[in-house]
C-alpha positions in Angstrom: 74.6 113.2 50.4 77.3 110.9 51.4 76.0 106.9 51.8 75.7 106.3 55.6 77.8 104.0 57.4 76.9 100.9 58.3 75.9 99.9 62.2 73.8 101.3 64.7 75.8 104.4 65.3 76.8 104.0 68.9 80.2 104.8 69.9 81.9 100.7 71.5 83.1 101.9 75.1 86.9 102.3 74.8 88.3 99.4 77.0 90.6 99.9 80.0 92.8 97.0 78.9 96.6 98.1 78.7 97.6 97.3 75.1 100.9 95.5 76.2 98.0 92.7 78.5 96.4 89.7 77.5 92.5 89.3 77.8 93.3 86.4 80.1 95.7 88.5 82.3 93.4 91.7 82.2 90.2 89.3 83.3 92.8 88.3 86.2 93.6 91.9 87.0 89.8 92.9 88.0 89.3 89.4 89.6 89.6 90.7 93.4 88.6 87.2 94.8 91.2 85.4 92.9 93.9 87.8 93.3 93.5 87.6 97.3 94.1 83.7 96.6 97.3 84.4 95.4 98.3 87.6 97.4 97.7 85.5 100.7 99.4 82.2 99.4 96.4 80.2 99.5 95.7 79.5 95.9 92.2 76.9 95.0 92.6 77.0 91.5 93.4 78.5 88.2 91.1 76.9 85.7 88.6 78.8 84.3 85.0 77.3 83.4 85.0 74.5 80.7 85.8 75.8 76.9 87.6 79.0 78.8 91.4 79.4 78.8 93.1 78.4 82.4 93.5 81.8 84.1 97.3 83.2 84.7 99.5 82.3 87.3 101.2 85.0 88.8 103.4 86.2 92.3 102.5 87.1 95.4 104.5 90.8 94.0 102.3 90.8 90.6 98.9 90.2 92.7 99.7 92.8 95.4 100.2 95.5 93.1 97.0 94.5 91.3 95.0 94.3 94.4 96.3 98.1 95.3 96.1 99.5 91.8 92.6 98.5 91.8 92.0 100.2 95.1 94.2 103.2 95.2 91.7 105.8 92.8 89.4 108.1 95.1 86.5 107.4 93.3 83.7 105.1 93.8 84.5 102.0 91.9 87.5 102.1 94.2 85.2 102.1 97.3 83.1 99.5 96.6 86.1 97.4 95.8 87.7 98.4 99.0 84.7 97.3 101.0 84.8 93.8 98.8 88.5 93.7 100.0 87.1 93.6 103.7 85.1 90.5 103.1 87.5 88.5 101.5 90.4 88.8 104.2 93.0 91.4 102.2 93.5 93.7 105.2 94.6 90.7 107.8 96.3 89.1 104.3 98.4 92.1 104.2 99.0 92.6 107.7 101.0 88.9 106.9 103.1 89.9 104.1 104.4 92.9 106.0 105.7 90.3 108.6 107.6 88.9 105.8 109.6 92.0 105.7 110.5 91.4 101.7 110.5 95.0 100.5 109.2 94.1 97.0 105.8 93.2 98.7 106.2 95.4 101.3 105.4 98.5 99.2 102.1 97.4 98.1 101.3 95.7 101.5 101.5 98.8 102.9 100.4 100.8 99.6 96.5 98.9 100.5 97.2 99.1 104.4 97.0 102.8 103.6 93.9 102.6 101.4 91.8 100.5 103.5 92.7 101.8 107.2 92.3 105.8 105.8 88.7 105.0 104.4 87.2 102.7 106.8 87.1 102.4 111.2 87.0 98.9 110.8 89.7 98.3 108.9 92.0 100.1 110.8 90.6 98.0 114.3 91.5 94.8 112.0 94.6 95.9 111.0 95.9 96.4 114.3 94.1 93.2 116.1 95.5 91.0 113.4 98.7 89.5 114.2 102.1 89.9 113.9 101.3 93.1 115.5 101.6 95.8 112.0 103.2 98.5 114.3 106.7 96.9 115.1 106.7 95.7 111.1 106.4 98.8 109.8 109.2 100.0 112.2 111.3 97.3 111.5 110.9 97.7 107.4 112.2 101.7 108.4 115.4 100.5 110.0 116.2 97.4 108.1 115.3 98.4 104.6 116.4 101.3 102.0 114.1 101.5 99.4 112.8 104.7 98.9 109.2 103.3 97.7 109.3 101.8 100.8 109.5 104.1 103.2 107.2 106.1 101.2 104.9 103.4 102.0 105.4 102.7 105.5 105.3 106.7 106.2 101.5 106.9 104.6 100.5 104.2 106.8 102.3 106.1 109.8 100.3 109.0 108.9 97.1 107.4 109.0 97.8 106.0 112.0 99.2 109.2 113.7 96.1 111.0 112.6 93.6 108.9 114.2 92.7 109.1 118.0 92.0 105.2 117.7 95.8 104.1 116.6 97.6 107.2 117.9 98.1 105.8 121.7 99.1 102.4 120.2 101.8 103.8 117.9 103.2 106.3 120.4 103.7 103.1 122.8 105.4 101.8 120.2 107.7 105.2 119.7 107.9 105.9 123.2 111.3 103.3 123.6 112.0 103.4 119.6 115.2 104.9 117.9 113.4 107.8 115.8 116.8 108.4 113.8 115.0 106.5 111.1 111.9 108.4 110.8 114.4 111.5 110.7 116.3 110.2 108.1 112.8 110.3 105.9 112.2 114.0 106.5 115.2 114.5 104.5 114.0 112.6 101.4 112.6 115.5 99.1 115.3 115.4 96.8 114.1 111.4 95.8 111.0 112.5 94.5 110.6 109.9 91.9 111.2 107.5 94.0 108.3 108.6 96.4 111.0 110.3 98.7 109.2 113.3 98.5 105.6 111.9 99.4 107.8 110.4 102.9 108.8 113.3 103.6 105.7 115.1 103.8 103.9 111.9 105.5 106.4 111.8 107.8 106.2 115.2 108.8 102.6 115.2 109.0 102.8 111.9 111.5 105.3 114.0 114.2 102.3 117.0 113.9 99.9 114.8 115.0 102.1 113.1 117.8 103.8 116.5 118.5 100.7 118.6 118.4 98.6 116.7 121.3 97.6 119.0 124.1 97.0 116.7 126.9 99.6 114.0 128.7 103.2 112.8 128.2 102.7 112.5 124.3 103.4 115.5 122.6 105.6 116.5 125.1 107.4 113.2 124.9 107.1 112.9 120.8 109.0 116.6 120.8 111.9 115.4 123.1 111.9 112.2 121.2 112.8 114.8 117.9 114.7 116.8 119.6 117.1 114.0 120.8 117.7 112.3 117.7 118.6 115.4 115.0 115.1 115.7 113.9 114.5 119.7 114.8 117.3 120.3 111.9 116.0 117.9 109.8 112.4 119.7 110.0 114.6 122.9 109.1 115.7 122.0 106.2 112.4 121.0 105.0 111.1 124.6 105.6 114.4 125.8 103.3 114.4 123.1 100.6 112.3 124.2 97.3 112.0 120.9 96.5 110.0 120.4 99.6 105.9 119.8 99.4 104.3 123.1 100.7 102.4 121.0 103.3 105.4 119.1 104.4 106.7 123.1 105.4 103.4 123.5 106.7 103.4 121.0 108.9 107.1 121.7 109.7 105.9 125.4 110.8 103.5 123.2 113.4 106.0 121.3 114.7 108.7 123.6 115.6 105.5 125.7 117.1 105.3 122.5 119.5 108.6 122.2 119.9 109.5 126.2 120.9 106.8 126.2 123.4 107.7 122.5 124.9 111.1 123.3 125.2 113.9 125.7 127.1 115.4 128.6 125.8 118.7 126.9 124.7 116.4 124.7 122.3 114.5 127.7 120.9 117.9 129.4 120.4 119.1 126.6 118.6 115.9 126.5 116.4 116.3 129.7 115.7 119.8 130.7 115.5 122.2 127.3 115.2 120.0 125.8 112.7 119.3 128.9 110.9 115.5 128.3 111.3 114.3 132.5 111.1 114.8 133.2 107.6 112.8 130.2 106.4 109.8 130.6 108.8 109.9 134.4 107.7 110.1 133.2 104.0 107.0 130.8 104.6 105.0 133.8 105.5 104.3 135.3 101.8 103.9 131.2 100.3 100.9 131.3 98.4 100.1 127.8 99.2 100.7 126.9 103.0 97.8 127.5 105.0 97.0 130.7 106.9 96.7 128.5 110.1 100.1 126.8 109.5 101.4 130.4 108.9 100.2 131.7 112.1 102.7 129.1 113.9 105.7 131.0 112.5 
């Protein structure tokens, strides 16, 4: 028989440390409490205990994306480190750097925005109660700004908000007077898929389902004309034809032209229909073996 090896025979647990990082920079990376320090600005200190090596200084850019990477996995590390982020102040820290309006930290402002606010009620209540108010930012970084990451970025957290009958009435108050030619313009952003152009696409869509697709009141009524006025019914068109499109961006395209077609005169169903050449896609959708049967039955 062969001579055994030597050691206790346990496998060493394979480290998650990126070959290209430093143990100091790594330690920094997992270090939620010291990362908010420097993605709010308000930095203690960087030395480490006595005999250790100072810990890394880095940007507000570097700790953002740290603080979202950490929190972005569905899993449950990620959760409990989301609910850690709601104690030390990230949410209402964000909320601040969006107000800066520099895109660079915009992305992953609005990258944890998303996080938090989709997984807990009470992040969402403290993102909007924090101030600058987060709504007009994220408008504001749609008009002024065109960097494809983003708008992805600022379309998830429109989608969260859209989607919940807690934000929804603030954000359409917020629509109600607001150029949508923007939010049109990211419908038509499937062909930028590495740049997250397709994800905006298919958040933004899903964001005019929910504000199109209320029953009750002036809002989905309102949110329709607001498409209708500002080029978006074409725009949701050539979602439904464009293979490059997500299959539930065209299903929620189906949705809204549902809400739109039964909001709207004949003229605007006509021109659905027949001047935007909107029939042979909703037949096409029919046979898609991956939108929904309930989006189907719209078309």
């Amino acid at each position: 028989m062969p001579p055994k090896k030597k050691g206790d025979g346990k496998k060493k647990k394979k480290s998650d440390k990126p070959a290209w990082m430093t143990e100091e920079m790594y330690e920094l990376s997992q270090n939620l409490p010291k990362l908010q320090e420097f993605w709010s600005g308000d930095i203690k200190d960087t030395k480490g205990k006595a005999g250790d090596k100072p810990l890394p200084t880095i940007s507000r850019t570097q700790a953002g994306l740290f603080i979202w990477q950490t929190i972005f996995p569905n899993n449950k590390v990620a959760l409990e480190k989301r609910q850690e982020c709601i104690k030390l102040g990230v949410v209402e820290a964000s909320v601040k750097v969006m107000a800066t309006q520099k895109p660079a930290d915009m992305v992953s402002a609005a990258g944890i925005l998303t996080a938090m606010a989709s997984t807990f009620d009470a992040s969402r209540q403290v993102m909007m109660d924090t101030k600058p108010a987060i709504i007009p930012q994220l408008l504001a970084g749609l008009t002024n700004h065109e960097s494809a990451p983003l708008k992805a970025g600022i379309c998830a957290l429109l989608r969260v908000l859209a989607g919940n009958e807690d934000t929804r009435p603030r954000l359409w108050r917020a629509l109600r007077d607001w150029d949508w030619s923007p939010l049109v313009q990211c419908l038509q952003m499937q062909d930028m898929s590495q740049l997250g152009g397709r994800n905006a696409a298919h958040d933004a869509m899903q964001a005019v389902d929910s504000l199109c697709s209320v029953p009750a009141g002036e809002m989905g009524t309102g949110a329709c004309n607001k498409l209708i006025a500002h080029g978006g019914v074409e725009a949701v068109v050539g979602v439904l034809q464009d293979r490059l499109s997500h299959p539930m961006a065209r299903a929620y395209g189906l949705s809204v032209l549902n809400q739109v077609m039964r909001r709207s005169s004949a003229e605007v169903c006509e021109r659905v229909v027949v001047g935007s050449g909107g029939l042979k896609p909703l037949i096409s959708l029919l046979d898609h073996p991956v939108v929904p049967l309930i989006y189907k039955s719209h078309a």
